[in-house]
TIGUMI-424781 format. One line per field, with one value per residue (C-alpha): residue in three letters; x, y, z. Coordinates in Angstrom, 2 decimals. Each point is the difference from the previous one (the first is absolute). Layout:
<vextors>
code = (ALA, ...) $
x = (X, ...) $
y = (Y, ...) $
z = (Z, ...) $
</vextors>
This chain:
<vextors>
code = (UNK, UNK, UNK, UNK, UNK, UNK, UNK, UNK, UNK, UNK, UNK, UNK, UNK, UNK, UNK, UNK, UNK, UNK, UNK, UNK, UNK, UNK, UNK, UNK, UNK, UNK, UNK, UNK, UNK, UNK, UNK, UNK, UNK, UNK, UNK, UNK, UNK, UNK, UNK, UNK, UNK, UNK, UNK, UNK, UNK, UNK, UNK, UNK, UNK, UNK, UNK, UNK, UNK, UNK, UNK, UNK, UNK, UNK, UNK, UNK, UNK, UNK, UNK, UNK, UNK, UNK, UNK, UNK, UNK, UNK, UNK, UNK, UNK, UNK, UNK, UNK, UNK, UNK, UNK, UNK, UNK, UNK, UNK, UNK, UNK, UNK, UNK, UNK, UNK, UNK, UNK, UNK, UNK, UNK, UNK, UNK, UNK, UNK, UNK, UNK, UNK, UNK, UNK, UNK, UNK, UNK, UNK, UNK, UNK, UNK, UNK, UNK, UNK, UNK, UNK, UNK, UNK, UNK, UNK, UNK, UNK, UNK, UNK, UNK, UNK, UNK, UNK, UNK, UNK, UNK, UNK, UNK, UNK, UNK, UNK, UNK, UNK, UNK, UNK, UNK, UNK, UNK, UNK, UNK, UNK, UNK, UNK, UNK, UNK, UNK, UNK, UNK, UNK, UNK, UNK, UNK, UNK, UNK, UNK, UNK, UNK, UNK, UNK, UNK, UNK, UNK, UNK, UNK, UNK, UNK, UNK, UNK, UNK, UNK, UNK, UNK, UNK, UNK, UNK, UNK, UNK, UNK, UNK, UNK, UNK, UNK, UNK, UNK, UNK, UNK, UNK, UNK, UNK, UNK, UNK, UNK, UNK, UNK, UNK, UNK, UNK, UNK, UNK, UNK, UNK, UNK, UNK, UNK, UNK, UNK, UNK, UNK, UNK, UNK, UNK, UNK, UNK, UNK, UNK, UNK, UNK, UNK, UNK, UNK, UNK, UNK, UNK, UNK, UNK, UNK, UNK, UNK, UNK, UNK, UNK, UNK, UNK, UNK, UNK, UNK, UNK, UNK, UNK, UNK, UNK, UNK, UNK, UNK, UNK, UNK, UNK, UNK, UNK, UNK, UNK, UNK, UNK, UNK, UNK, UNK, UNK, UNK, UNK, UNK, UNK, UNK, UNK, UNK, UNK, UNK, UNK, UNK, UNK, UNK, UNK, UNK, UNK, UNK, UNK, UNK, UNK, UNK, UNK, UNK, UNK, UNK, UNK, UNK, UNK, UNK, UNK, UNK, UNK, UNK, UNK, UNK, UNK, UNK, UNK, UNK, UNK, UNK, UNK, UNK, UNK, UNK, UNK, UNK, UNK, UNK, UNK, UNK, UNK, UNK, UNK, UNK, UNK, UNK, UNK, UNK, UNK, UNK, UNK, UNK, UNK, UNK, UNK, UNK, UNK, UNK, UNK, UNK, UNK, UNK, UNK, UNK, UNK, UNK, UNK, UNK, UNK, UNK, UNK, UNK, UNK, UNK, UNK, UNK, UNK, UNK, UNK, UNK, UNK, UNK, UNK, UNK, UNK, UNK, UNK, UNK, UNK, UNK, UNK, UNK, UNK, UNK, UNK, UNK, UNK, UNK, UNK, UNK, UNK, UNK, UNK, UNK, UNK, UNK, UNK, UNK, UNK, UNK, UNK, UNK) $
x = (0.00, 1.33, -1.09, 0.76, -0.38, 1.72, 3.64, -0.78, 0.36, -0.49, 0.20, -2.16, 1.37, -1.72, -3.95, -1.50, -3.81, -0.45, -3.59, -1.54, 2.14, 2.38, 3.79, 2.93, 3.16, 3.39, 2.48, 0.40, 1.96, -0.09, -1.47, -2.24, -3.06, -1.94, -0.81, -1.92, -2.99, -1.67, 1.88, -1.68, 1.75, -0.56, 0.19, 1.36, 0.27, 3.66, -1.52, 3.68, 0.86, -3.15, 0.34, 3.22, -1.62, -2.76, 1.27, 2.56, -3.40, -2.28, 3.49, -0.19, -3.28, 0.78, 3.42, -1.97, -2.20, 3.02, 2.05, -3.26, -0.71, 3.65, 0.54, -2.97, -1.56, -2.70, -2.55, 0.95, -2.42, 1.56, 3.25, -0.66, -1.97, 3.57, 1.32, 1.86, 0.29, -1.21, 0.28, 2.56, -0.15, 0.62, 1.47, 0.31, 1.42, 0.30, 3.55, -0.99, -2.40, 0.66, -2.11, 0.94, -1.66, -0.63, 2.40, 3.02, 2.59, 1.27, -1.45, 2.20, 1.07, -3.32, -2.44, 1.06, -0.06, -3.89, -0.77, 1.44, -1.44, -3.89, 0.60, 1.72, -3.15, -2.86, 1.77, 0.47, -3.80, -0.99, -2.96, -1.66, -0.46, -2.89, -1.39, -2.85, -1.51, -1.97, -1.15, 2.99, -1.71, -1.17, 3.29, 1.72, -1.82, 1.80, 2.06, 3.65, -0.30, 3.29, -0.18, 2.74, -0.02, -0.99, -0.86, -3.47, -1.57, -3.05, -3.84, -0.59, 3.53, 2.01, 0.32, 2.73, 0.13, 2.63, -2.16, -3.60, -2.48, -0.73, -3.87, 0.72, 1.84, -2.82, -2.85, 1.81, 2.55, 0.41, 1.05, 3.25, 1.53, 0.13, 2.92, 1.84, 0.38, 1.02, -2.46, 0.48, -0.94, 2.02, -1.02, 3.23, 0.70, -0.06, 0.66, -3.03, 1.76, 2.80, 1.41, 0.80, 3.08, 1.62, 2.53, 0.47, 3.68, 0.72, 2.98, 1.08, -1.96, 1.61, -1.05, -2.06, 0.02, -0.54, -2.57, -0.35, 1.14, 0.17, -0.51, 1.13, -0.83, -0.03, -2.46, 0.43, 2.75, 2.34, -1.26, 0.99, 3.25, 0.82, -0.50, 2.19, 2.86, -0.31, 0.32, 2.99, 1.42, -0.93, 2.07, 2.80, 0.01, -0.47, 2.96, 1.81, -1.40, 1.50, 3.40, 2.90, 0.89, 3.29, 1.09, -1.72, -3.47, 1.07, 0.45, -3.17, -1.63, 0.86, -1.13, -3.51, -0.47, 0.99, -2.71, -2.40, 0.43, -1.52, -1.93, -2.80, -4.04, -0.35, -2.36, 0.89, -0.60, 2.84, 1.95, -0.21, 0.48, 3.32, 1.17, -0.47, 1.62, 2.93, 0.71, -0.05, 2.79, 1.92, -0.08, 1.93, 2.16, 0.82, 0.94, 2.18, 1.55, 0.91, 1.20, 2.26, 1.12, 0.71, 2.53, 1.60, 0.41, 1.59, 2.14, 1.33, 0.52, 2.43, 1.59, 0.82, 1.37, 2.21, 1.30, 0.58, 1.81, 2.43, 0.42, 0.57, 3.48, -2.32, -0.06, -2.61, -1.86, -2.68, -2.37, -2.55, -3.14, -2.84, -3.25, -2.00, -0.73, -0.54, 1.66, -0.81, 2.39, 2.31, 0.29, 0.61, 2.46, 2.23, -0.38, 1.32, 2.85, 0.52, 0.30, 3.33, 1.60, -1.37, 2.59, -1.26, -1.70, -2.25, -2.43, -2.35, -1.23, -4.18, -1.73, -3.09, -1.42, -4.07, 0.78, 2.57, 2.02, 3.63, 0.05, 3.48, 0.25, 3.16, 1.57, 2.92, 1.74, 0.64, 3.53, -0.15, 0.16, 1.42, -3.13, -3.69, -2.57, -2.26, 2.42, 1.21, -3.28, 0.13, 2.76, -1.14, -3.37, 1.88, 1.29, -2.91) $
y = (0.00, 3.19, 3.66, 3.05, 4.06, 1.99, -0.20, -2.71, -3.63, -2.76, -4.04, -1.94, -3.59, -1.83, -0.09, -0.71, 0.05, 1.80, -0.08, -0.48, 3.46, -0.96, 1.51, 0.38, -0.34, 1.17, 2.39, 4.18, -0.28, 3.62, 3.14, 0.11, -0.19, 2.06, -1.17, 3.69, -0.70, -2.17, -0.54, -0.53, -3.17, -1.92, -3.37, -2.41, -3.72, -0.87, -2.44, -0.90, -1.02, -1.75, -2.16, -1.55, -0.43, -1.50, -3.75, 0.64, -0.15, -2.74, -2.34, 0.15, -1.68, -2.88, -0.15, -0.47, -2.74, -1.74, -0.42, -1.16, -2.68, -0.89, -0.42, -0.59, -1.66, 1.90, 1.95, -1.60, 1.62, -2.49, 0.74, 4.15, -0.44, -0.67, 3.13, -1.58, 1.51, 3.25, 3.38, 1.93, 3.02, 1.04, 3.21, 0.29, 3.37, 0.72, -1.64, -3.74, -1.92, -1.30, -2.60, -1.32, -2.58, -3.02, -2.81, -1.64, -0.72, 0.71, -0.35, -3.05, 0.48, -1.94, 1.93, 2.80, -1.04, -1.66, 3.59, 1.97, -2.67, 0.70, 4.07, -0.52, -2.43, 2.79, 2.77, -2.14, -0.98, 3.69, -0.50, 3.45, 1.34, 0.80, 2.09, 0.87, 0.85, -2.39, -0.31, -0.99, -2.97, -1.30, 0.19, -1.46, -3.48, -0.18, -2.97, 0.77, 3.65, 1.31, 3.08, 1.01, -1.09, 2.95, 2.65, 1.46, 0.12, 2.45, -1.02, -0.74, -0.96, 0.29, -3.75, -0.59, -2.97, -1.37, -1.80, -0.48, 2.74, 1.49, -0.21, -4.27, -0.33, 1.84, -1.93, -3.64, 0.55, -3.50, -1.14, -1.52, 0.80, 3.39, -1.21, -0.70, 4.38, 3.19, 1.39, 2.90, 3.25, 2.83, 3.44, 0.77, 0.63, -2.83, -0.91, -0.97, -3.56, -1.78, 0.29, 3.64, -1.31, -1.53, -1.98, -0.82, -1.14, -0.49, 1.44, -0.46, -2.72, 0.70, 0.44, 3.44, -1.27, -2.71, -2.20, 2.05, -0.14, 2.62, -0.47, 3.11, -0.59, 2.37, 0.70, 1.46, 0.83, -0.27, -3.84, -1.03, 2.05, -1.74, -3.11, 0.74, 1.30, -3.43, -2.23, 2.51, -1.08, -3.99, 0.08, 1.09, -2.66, -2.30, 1.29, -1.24, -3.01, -0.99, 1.41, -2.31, -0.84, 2.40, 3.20, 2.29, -1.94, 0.87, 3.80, 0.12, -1.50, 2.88, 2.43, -1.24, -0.44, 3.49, 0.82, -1.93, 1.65, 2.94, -0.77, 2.16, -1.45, -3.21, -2.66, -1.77, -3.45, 1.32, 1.10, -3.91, -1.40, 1.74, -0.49, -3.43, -0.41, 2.40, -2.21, -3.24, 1.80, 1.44, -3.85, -0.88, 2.67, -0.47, -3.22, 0.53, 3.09, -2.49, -2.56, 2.62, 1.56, -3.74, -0.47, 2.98, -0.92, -2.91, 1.63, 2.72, -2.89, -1.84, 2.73, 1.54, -3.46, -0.05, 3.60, -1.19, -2.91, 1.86, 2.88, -1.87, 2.17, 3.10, 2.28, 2.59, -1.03, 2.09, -1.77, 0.41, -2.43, 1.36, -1.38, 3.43, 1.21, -3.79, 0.57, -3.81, -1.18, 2.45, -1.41, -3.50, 1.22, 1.48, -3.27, -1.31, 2.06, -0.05, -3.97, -0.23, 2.85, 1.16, 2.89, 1.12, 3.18, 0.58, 3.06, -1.76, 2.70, -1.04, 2.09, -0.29, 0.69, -0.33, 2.96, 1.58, 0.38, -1.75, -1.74, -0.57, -1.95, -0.18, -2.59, 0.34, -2.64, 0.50, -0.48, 3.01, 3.17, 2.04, 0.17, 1.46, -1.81, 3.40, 1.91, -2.18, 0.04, 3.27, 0.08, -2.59, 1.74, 3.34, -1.54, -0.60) $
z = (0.00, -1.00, 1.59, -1.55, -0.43, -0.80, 0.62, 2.17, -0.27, 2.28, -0.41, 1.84, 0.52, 2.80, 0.43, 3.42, 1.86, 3.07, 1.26, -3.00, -1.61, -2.72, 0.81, -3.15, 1.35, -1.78, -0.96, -0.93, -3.24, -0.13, 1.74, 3.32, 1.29, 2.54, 2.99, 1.34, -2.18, -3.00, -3.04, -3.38, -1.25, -3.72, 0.45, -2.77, -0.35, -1.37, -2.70, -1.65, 3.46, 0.54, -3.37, 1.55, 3.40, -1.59, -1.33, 3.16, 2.55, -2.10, -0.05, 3.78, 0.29, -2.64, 1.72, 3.10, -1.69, -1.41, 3.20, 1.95, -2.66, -0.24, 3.94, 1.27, -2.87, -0.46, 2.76, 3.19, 2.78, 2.82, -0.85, -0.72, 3.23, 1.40, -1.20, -3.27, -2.96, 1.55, -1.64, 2.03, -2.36, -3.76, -1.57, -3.59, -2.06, -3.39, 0.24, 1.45, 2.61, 3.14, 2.40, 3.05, 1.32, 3.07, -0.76, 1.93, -2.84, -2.90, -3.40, -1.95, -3.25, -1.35, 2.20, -1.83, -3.49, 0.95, 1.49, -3.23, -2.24, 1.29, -0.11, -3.87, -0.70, 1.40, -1.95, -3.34, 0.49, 0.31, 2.77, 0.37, 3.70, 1.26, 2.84, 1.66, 3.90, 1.71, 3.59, 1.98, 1.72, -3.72, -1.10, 2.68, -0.89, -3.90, 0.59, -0.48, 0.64, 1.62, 2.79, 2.24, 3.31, 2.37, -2.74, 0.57, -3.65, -0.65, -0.26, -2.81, -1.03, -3.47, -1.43, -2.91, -1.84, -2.39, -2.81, 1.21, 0.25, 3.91, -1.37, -0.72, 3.52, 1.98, -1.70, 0.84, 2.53, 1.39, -3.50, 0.67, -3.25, 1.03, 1.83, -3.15, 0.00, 1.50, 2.26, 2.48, 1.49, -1.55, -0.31, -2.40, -3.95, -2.03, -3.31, -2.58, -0.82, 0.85, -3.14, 0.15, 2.57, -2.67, 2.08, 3.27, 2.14, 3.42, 0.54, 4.06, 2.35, 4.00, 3.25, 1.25, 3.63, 2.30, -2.22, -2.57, -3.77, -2.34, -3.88, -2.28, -3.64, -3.15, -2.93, -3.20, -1.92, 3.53, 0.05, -3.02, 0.53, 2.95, -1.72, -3.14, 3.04, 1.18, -2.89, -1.37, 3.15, 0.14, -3.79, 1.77, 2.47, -2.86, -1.66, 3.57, -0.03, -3.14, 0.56, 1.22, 3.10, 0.72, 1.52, -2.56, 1.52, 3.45, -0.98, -2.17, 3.02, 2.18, -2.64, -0.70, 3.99, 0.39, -2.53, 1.33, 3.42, -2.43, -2.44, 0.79, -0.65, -1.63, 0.71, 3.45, -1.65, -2.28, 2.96, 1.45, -3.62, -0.38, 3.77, -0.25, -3.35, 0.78, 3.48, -2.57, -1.66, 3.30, 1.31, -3.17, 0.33, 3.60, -0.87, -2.20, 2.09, 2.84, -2.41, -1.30, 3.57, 0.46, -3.02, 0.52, 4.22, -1.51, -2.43, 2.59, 2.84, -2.71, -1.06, 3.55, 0.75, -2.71, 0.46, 3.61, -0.73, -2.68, 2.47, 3.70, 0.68, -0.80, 3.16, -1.55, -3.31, -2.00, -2.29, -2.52, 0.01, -0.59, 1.75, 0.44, 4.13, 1.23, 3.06, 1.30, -3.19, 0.58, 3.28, -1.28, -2.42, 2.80, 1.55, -2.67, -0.45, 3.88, -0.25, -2.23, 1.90, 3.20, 0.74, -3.15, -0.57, -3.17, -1.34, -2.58, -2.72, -1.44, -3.03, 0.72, -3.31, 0.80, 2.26, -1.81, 2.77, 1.21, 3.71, 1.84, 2.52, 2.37, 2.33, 1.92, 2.21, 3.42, -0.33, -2.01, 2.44, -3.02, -1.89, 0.53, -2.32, 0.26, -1.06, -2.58, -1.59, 0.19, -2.14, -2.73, 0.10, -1.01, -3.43, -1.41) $
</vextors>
């Protein structure tokens, strides 16, 4: 809702009832407004923000629908009774939707698709909304009809339905198919059809609070952008999965993680395809990381001995094997060394090229009062 005159203009954003008065909340964008006596206000309905509301709003109810058929199978009065599957509250913008609801865990992977799958299916079937008033106690007895719990609707109440006509539900409204659709009481903006959404993504499922989920799902253009975001990114992880196991996979894996970490909206069944098929690929790599650290422990160990054994006169000896920062080799390497000549005294030099950095370690034997290994690293460290 917009109000303006001249000079003035103000943007209201929240509406709310107070004894039976209705009150626009929101924000001075420009200019002022006296409080010493009445102002003559025009007041303006932001229609190009309403058409993105619109789909936004009418999503929220079939998204409502969809995750009570998906979890609860259907209208469930025992288990609603028990406070499950409970509206906990909704806001939806021209930007996206959000609805947070009763429920203990999180949504799998599958949930999610069934969820998306019933919202994609009402859209791509076009069903028409319909609304009308009706005596509150009337429409209270439509089976399937969905209320907040603790909200204190008006008499006679707005009824919105997702497919069948408010004049078909009133006239039978113990016919259990009516079940099979969204029903609620809504006074908000709606769109005439389903189909006007166009497209419809979840793009986060988490926790609001203790027992409480929250869904937040796009419409629109922004859906089916999400979606594209998602499946640019799921060819990327493809391109992974196809790549051979070496150390250009292990740095490609750190790049697409770090991407991932920011990808923005996407669909969150996207999100779990390509965490789940990136942590296929980070297994593999793993592997072959410690298979590799392996080879080269070996290699060092066998070459330290053999330096040892071709050096045992050696009072001080510097050497070059390079095994990155692994400070557990190093020390088994200047056991090593230590073994064929114990008055020995050795400063090992390590690129450590994944860090692009060079570690030097120092160890000096006691008999050695003539030489501090700090200091000598010091030294070596100053060379580079």
């Amino acid at each position: 809702m917009i109000y303006e005159k001249q000079f003035h203009r103000s943007i209201a954003y929240l509406r709310q009832v107070y004894a039976g008065y209705v009150v626009h909340l929101g924000v001075m964008e420009h200019g002022t407004i006296s409080t010493e006596g009445p102002e003559l206000l025009t007041c303006l309905v932001d229609y190009e923000r309403r058409y993105l509301v619109q789909p936004n709003h009418s999503m929220t109810h079939v998204l409502n629908f969809a995750l009570r058929a998906v979890l609860l199978g259907g209208p469930n009065p025992e288990a609603e009774r028990e406070g499950k599957m409970n509206q906990k509250g909704s806001d939806c913008n021209d930007e996206r939707l959000r609805f947070d609801f009763a429920w203990d865990e999180a949504l799998t992977a599958e949930q999610l698709e069934r969820v998306e799958a019933l919202c994609a299916k009402a859209i791509g079937d076009n069903l028409e909304i319909s609304t009308q008033e009706a005596p509150l106690e009337d429409a209270k007895q439509i089976v399937g009809v969905r209320a907040v719990f603790g909200e204190r609707y008006p008499d006679p109440v707005r009824v919105v339905s997702v497919g069948p006509p408010v004049s078909a539900l009133l006239a039978n409204p113990a016919d259990e198919k009516w079940g099979d659709f969204s029903v609620e009481f809504c006074g908000g903006t709606h769109v005439h059809s389903l189909g006007e959404s166009e497209s419809f993504c979840i793009v986060e499922e988490t926790g609001s609070s203790a027992g409480v989920r929250r869904v937040t799902a796009l419409t629109k253009g922004r859906a089916e952008e999400a979606k594209a975001r998602g499946m640019a990114f799921l060819t990327k992880v493809a391109e992974l999965e196809v790549m051979e196991v070496s150390k250009p996979l292990v740095e490609a894996i750190k790049g697409i993680k770090a991407e991932f970490g920011s990808i923005g909206e996407v669909a969150q069944t996207q999100k779990y395809e390509a965490s789940a098929r990136i942590s296929a690929v980070d297994k593999k790599a793993a592997a072959f990381v410690v298979s590799m650290n392996k080879e080269r422990e070996a290699a060092c160990t066998a070459a330290a001995k053999d330096i040892a054994e071709k050096n045992k006169d050696a009072k001080c000896l510097v050497v070059r094997l390079d095994f990155g920062a692994n400070g557990k080799l190093n020390s088994k390497i200047m056991k090593t060394l230590s073994k064929a000549n114990k008055d020995g005294s050795y400063l090992v030099v390590s690129a450590d090229e994944e860090n692009d950095a060079v570690c030097v370690f120092a160890q000096v034997a006691k008999s050695n009062n003539a030489l501090d290994a700090v200091k000598w690293c010091e030294a070596a460290i100053a060379l580079l």
